[in-house]
MILUMLUM-534893 format. One record per residue (C-alpha): x negated, z, y negated. Coordinates in steps of 0.1 Angstrom, whole numbers, plus 5000, padded with zeros to 4 digits. Layout:
<atoms>
XZY/...
</atoms>
This chain:
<atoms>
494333265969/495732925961/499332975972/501533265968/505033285981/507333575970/510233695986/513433905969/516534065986/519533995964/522934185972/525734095946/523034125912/522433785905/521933915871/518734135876/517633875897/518233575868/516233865843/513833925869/512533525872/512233575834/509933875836/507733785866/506833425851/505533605819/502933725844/502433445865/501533235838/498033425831/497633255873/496832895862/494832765893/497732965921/500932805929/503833055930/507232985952/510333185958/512433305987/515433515973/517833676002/521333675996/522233996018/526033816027/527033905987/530633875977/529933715942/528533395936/525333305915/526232995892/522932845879/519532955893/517032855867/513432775877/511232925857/508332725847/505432865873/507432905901/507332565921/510532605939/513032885947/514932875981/518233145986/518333166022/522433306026/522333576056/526333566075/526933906066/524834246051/522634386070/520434576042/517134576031/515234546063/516734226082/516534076048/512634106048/512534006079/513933706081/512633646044/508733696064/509633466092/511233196073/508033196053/505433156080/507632876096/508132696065/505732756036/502032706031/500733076016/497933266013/499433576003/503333696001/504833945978/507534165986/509334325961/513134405951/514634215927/516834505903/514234615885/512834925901/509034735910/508334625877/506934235872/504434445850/502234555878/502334205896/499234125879/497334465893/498734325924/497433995926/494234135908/493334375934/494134125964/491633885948/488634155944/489934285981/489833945994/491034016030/493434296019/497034386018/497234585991/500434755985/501934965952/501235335953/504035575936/502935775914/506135805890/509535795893/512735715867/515135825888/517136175884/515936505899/518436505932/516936185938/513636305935/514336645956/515236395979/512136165982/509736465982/511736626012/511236286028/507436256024/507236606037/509336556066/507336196074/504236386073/504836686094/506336476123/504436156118/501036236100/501535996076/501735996039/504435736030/503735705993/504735315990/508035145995/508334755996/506234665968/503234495979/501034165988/500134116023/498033846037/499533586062/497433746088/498634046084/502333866075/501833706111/500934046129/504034296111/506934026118/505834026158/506734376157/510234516166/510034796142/510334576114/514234526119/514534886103/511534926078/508934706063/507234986048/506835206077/505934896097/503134776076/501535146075/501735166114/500234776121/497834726088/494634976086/492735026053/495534916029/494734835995/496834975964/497135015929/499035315910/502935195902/505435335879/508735305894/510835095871/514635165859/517434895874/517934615851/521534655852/523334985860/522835245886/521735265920/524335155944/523035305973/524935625980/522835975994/523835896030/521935496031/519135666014/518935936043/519335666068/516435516051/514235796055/515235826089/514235476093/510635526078/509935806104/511635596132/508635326130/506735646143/508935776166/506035826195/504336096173/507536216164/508336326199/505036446204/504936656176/508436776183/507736896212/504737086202/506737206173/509537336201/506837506220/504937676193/508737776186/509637916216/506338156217/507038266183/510638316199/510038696200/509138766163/511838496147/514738566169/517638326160/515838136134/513538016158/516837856180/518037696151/514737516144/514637426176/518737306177/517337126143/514236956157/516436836190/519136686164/516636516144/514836326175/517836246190/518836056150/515535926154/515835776189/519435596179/517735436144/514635326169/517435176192/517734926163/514534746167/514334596201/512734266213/516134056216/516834136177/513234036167/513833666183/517533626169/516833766132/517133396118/520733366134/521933576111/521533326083/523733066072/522232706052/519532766026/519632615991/516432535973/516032495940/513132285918/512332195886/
</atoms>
């Protein structure tokens, strides 16, 4: 693990993202023989960064500027695909850039990929900061991914993936929606550490309740073949309980057609043609070097 390239999502906060260089080179220091680069996404921001400083272990920092926002996913995307075309890497790391995956658990991170050798290994939830809506919210969405999907989506973006595995999750059309979702359903035997989930550098969330429900939806969409399947066993078991539910079976039902069909549309997202054309959607790069 001589090279390590990390890539960040930036969307109007150049401020979290000057404190977070700060914070993740008082890790990366303790890495003397690995050599650390940069990829920050500007997600088509309105403001303007004025100075990026380089901090002293990162080798160089390139903004690639995408045309307009397209949110998290295209970001990572085209972040991923930038990276295998033009840096040398052993491992990338893919993590947001307000605060919320803490530079403190970089160093599990790294840790673990280097005793896992071959391994992705990606940063487990197990606490949250954020308010208890929020967290209704989340649990409801783990719940909901695991009756229709069978999967346990306990991880978001934070993680360290191998190029192999880099290579194999940016070939698949899914990954125009959800990096998560996409790494879970390409990527067996995952790696992970325990994460706290960290409080934004700088002011709230500014994602309102409907993106993060789109979000969800977008986890589950990576999955939509066992969601159909068990939707439709779901309908069926349903319809013979029919007798002793009575209404309440019909509106499950109404529910579980409503819900596919919001899966199918999010799914629509992610075909072939958008795959090949997700670096069009940026505009020059700047680099940045000591």
């Amino acid at each position: 693990m001589k090279n390590i390239t990390i890539i960040t999502p930036v969307y109007n906060d150049w401020e979290s993202f000057t404190k977070l260089l700060i914070e993740i080179n008082k890790i990366l220091i303790n890495f003397e023989e690995t050599s650390f680069s940069l990829i920050a996404i500007n997600d088509g921001s309105t403001s303007k960064f004025k100075k990026i400083n380089v901090p002293s272990k990162i080798k160089k920092i390139e903004i690639l500027n995408m045309q307009i926002n397209q949110g998290h996913a295209i970001c990572l995307a085209n972040g991923i695909k930038y990276a295998i075309k033009n840096h040398t890497f052993d491992n990338l790391i893919i993590m947001d850039a307000d605060g919320e995956d803490r530079p403190e658990e970089l160093q599990d991170l790294i840790n673990k990929a280097r005793e896992l050798k071959d391994k992705s290994v990606v940063a487990k939830r197990v606490k949250r900061s954020e308010g208890n809506l929020f967290k209704f919210f989340y649990s409801a969405h783990k719940l909901l991914t695991l009756i229709f999907t069978g999967k346990l989506m306990n991880f978001g973006n934070y993680s360290i993936i191998t190029k192999k595995d880099a290579e194999k999750i940016i070939n698949d059309p899914t990954i125009v929606y959800n990096y998560s979702g996409t790494l879970k359903n390409n990527v067996e035997n995952l790696g992970n550490i325990n994460c706290i989930r960290g409080m934004r550098y700088f002011g709230p969330s500014k994602m309102p309740l409907f993106k993060l429900i789109i979000h969800s939806f977008s986890i589950i969409a990576v999955f939509k073949m066992n969601v159909f399947i068990r939707s439709a066993l779901l309908i069926v078991l349903l319809t013979y309980l029919n007798p002793y539910l009575g209404s309440i079976s019909i509106i499950l039902q109404c529910l579980i057609v409503i819900f596919n069909i919001l899966i199918y549309v999010i799914s629509t997202r992610g075909d072939e043609n958008k795959l090949q054309k997700i670096d069009e959607k940026l505009n020059e790069t700047e680099l940045f070097t000591h």
